[in-house]
N, C-alpha and C positions, 0 to 999 in steps of 0.2 A: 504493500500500500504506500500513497507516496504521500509526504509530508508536507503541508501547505503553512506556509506563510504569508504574511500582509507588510507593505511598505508604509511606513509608519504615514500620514497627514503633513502634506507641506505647510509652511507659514502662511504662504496664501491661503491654501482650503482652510488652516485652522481658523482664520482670520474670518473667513467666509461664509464657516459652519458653526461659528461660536465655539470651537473645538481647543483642546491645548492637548500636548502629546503627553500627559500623567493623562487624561480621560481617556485617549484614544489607545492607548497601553494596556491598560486595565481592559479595556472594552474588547480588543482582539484576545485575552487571558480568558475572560468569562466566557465567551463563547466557543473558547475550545481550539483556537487557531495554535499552530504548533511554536509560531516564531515570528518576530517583531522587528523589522529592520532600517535603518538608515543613511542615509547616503553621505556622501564626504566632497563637500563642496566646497571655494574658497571665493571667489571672487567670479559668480556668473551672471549677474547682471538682476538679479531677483534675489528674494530675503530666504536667507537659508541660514540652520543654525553648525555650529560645532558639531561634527560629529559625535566624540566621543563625551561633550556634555550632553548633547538628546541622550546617549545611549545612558550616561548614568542617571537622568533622570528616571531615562525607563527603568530599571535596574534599583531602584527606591521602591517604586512602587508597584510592582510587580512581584509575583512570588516561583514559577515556575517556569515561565514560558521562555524561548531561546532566543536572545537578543543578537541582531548579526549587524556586521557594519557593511554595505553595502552600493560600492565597496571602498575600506580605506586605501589609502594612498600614501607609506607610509614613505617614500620617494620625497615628496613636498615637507619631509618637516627631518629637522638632525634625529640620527636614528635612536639615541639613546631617549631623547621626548618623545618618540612613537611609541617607544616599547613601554615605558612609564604608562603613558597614556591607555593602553591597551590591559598594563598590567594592573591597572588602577580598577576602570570597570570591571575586569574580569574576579577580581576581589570583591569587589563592592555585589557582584549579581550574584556569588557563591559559585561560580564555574559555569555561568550561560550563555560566555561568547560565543559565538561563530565568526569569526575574522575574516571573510572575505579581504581581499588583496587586488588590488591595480595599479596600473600607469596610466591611468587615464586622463580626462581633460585636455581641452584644448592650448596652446600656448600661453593665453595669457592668465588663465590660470596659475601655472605656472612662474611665468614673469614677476607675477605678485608677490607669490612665495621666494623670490631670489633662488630659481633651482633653474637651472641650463636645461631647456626640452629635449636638448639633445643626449643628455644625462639620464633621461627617467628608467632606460632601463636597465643599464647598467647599476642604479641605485634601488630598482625593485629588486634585482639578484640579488643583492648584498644582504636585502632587508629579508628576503624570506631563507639566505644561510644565515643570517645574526639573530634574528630575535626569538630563536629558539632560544638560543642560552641565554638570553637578556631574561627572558622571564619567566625560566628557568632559576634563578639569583645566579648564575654561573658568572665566574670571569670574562668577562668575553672584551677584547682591543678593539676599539673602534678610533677607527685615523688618527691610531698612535697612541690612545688613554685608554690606560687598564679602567672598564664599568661592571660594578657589581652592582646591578640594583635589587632594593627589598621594598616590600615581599614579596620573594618569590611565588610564583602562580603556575598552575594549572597551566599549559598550554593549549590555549581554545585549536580548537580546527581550522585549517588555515586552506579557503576555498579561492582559489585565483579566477581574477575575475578576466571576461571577454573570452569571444570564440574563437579566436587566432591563432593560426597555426603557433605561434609564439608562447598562446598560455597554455597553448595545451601540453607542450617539452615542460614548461616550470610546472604546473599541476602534478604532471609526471614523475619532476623530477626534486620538487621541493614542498608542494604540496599536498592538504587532505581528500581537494576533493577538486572539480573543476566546474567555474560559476558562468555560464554563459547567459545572455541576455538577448533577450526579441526576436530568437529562433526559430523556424518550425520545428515537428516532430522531425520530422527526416534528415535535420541537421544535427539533432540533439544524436542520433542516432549512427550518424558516418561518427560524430568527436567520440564518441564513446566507444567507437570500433576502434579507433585512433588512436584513445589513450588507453585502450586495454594493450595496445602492439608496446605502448613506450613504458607504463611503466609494471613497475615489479611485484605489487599489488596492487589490487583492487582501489579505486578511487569514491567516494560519493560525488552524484554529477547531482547538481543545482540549477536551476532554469531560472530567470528573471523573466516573466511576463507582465502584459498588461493587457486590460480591458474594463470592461463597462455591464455588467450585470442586470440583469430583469429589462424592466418596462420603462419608457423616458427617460434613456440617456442615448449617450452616440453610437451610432451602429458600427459594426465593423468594417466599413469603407470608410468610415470618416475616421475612426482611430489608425487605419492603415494609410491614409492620407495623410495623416498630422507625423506618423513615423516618418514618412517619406520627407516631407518637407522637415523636420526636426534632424533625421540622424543620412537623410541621402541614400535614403536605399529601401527599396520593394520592402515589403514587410506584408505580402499576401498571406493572408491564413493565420499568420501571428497574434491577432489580439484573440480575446477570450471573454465571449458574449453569450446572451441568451439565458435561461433559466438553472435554476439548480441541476435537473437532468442532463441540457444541453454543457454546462460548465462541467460536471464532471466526467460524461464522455471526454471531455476534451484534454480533463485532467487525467486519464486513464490514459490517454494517447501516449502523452508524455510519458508518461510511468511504462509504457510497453517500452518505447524509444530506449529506455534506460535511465530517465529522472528519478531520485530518491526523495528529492524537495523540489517545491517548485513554489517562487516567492513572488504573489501579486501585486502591482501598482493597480492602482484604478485609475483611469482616465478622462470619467464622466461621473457623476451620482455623487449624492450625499456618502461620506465616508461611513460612518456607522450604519446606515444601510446595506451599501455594497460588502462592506465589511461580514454582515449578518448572513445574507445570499449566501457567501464563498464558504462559508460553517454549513450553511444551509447544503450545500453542494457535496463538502468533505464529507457531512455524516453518510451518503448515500454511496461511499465508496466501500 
């Protein structure tokens, strides 16, 4: 059976739905959703919060469910404050990370952070061989300085994110599992034949989806149009619409393909509605 998650409420929607992310937290816990996630933004032109404080606020108020960062970036900050950072939440949740991992964002993302784009992924390598032992409390040299930090933790699951031939070698080769995003089945399907060839065991594969649930909201032409113009590329078949029956066929799809989790944004609808549907959907799997 495959594991579902919800993408926490942007500043905008909470703004819009009287929402804050301690209500919207709780609200995917009570209804059963497996996992709680958010994104790692710095500078994209709309209000977006910290990372890794959403995620501790989640992490207060919350008592069981799997908090993911999706996905951090651990490239844009000096690695020994990534790994603090990381090891801090993972503390504070009692061991509920899920670490998603990227290089992503555009250039001037970056620029803001003072990190060279030509750097990000020679500084995602580094981060997913170092911060094992960071937060681990191991010794670990970072450019030249013996770092021991405390407390040591748990090391959450460390899912790399995007579907490129590139993450799927690091998944392979340094991570727990491999986090793709706005794929169809048939794609989720060839990386998973792909990362079964690379690496030495078994991975958990992750899906990032999105869509629009029940009655009055956007259909799936018009969220596969808003993909198109948003990220530049076909996105036919990708969002995930319709009713609880129809949403969970869809979610079976996935889970045939080889997904273990599979983590929804919404793209349309009131968030604690759409929210309700996707619980509505998981129980009939």
């Amino acid at each position: 059976m495959i594991a579902v998650g919800v993408v926490l409420p942007s500043v905008t929607a909470q703004r819009a739905q009287g929402l804050d992310l301690r209500t919207a937290a709780r609200h995917a816990e009570q209804v059963g959703l497996a996992s709680v996630w958010h994104g790692d933004h710095l500078a994209i032109g709309s209000p977006v919060l910290d990372v890794m404080v959403g995620l501790a606020t989640v992490a207060a108020v919350t008592e069981t469910i799997a908090i993911g960062a999706s996905v951090f970036i651990p490239a844009l900050r000096p690695l020994a404050l990534a790994a603090k950072q990381v090891a801090s939440v993972q503390h504070l949740s009692n061991g509920r990370v899920i670490l998603g991992i990227g290089s992503g964002g555009g250039p001037a993302q970056w620029a803001a952070a003072g990190v060279p784009y030509a750097d990000r992924g020679r500084r995602t390598d580094r981060a997913l061989d170092l911060l094992p032992g960071l937060l681990a409390g191991e010794p670990v040299v970072v450019d030249g300085q013996r770092v021991v930090l405390e407390p040591a933790v748990t090391r959450p699951p460390f899912w790399v994110g995007n579907a490129s031939a590139v993450a799927l070698r690091r998944a392979a080769r340094a991570g727990d599992g491999w986090f793709p995003s706005l794929i169809p089945a048939a794609e989720v399907a060839a990386g998973a034949a792909r990362l079964a060839e690379l690496a030495d065991t078994p991975r958990v594969i992750a899906v990032g989806a999105t869509g629009a649930l029940g009655g009055d909201v956007a259909s799936q032409g018009e969220i596969e149009e808003s993909i198109r113009a948003n990220y530049g590329r076909a996105a036919v078949g990708v969002p995930i619409t319709g009713g609880p029956r129809q949403v969970a066929d869809r979610l079976a799809e996935f889970h045939q393909a080889g997904a273990h989790h599979l983590v929804m944004g919404f793209a349309d609808g009131d968030w604690r509605t759409q929210c309700d549907l996707l619980a509505d959907a998981t129980a009939t799997l």
